[in-house]
C-alpha positions in Angstrom: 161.7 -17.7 21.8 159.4 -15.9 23.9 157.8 -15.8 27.6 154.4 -15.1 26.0 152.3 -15.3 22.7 148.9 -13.7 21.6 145.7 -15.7 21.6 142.6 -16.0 19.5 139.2 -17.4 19.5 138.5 -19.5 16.9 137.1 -16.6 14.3 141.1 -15.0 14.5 140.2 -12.6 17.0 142.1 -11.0 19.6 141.9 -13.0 22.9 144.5 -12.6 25.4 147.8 -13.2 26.1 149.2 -16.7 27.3 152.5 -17.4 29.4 153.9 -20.4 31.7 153.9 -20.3 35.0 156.2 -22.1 36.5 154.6 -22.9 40.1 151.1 -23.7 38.5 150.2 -27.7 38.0 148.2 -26.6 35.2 151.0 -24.1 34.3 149.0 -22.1 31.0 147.3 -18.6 32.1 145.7 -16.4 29.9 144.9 -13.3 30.3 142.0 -10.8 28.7 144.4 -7.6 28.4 144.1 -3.9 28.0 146.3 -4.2 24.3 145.4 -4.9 21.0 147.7 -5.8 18.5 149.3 -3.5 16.3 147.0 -2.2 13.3 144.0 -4.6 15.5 140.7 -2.9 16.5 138.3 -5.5 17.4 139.0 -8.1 20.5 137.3 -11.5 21.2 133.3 -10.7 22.4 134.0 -14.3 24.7 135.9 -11.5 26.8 133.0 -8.9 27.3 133.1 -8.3 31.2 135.7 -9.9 32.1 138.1 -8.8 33.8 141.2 -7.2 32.0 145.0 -7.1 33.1 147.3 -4.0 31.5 150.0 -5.4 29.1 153.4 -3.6 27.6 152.7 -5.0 24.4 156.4 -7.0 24.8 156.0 -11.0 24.2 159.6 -11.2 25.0 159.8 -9.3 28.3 156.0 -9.4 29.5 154.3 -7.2 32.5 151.1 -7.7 33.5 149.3 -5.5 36.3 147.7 -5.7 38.6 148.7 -9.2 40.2 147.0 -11.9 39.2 145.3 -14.4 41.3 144.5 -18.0 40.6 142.4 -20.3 42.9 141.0 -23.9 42.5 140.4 -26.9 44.9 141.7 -30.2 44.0 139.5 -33.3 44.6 141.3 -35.6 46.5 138.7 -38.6 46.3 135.3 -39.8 48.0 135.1 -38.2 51.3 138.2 -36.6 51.3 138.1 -32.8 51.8 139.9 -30.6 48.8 143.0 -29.9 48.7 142.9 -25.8 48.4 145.4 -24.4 45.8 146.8 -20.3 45.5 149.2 -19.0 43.1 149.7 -15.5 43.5 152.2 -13.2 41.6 153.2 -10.0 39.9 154.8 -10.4 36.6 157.3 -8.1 35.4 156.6 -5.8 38.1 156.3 -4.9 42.4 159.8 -6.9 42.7 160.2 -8.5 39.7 162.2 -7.4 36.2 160.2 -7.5 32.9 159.7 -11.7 32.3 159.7 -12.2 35.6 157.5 -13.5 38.2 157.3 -12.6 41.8 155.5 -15.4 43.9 153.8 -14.0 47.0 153.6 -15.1 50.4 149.8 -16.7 49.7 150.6 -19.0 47.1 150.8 -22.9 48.3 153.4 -24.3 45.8 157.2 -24.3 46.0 157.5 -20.8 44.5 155.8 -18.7 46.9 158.3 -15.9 48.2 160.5 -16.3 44.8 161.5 -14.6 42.0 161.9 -16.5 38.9 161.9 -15.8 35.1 159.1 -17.2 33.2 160.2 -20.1 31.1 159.9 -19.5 27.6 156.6 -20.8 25.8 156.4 -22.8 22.4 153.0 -23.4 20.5 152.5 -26.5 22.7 153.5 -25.2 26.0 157.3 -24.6 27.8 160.4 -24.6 25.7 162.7 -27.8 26.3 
């Protein structure tokens, strides 16, 4: 198994890369990357300006850099204010091994201030 697999749009082009993380609710990130595949030239035009992340090329052992920041609000109901969400990590690097992930002190799940090894990822999702 690994910690992270290549993604395509739906002509078989490069994407990104997917992994798990493990303090997420939505757990599935995927990143535009600095990497093609080997013998690949041509990525995914759905990622022109975004923003891309570097990659070591390693599925089994990923780093990403720099760290990666995700943000959303959750709705909580009529009238009820949102509910603010942070995960904020480095993986495979500033404290954490290759497939690992470093939670920083900004994220609001149980994570934040850990290190943990991402979980391994299967077509669908996390390994069992």
């Amino acid at each position: 198994m690994s910690k992270a697999k290549i993604v395509r749009d739906t002509q078989g082009r490069f994407y990104g890369i997917k992994w798990i993380c493990p303090g997420c609710d939505f757990g599935i990130h995927i990143l535009p990357v600095r990497w093609l595949p080997p013998g690949e030239t041509v990525e995914s035009p759905h990622n022109v300006g975004k923003a891309h992340w570097t990659f070591n090329g390693d599925l089994d052992n990923p780093v990403f850099g720099p760290s990666i920041l995700s943000s959303w609000d959750e709705w909580q109901g009529e009238g009820v204010p949102r509910k603010k969400h942070v995960c904020h990590s480095f993986v495979g690097c500033n404290g954490a091994q290759p497939g690992q992930i470093t939670f920083l002190g900004d994220c609001t799940h149980a994570l934040k201030d850990q290190v943990v090894d991402l979980p391994d990822i299967i077509d669908g999702g996390a390994a069992t």
